[in-house]
N, C-alpha and C positions, 0 to 999 in steps of 0.2 A: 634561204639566206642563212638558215640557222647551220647546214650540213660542214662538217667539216672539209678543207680542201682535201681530195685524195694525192698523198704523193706518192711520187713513180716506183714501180717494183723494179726491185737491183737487179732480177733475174730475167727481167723483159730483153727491148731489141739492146737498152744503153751497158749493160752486160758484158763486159770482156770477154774474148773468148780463149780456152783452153792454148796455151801453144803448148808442141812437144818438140823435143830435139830430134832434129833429123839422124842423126845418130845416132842415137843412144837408147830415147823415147823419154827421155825425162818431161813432164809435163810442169807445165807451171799455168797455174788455173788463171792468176790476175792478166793476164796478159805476157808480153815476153820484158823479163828483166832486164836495165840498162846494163848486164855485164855481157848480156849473150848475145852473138854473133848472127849476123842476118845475111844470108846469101842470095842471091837469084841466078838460077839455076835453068836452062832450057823456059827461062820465064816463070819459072815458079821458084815464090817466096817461101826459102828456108830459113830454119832455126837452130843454131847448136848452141847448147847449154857452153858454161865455164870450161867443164872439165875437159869436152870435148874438143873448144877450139884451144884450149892451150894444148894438149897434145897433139895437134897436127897446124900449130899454127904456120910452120912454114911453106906449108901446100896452101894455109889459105893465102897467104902473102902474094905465096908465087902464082896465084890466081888459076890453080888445080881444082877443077869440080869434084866434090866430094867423093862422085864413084871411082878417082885415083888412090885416095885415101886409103 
């Protein structure tokens, strides 16, 4: 009774993971930031950073898969 409660390591399963920009490779360790763009792609979930989708943001609009870009 006397032990202290153990709290949970940050680096266990509750640990965001790495995303990186499908693009570019920029990585953002916390997770993917609310500025970056999220695709699904032949079913798999991508990521482009800012700088990424602003520069080809008309192909995303016009719903072009990144291998047009």
């Amino acid at each position: 009774m006397d032990q202290p409660t153990p709290q949970p390591d940050p680096s266990g399963s509750e640990a965001q993971p790495v995303v990186v920009c499908a693009r570019c490779g920029t990585q953002s360790p916390g997770g993917a930031p609310p500025t970056w763009t999220c695709s699904v792609e032949n079913g798999t979930r991508e990521y482009f950073c800012v700088e990424c989708a602003r520069a080809n943001l008309r192909a995303i609009e016009g719903r072009l898969d990144s291998s047009w870009w």
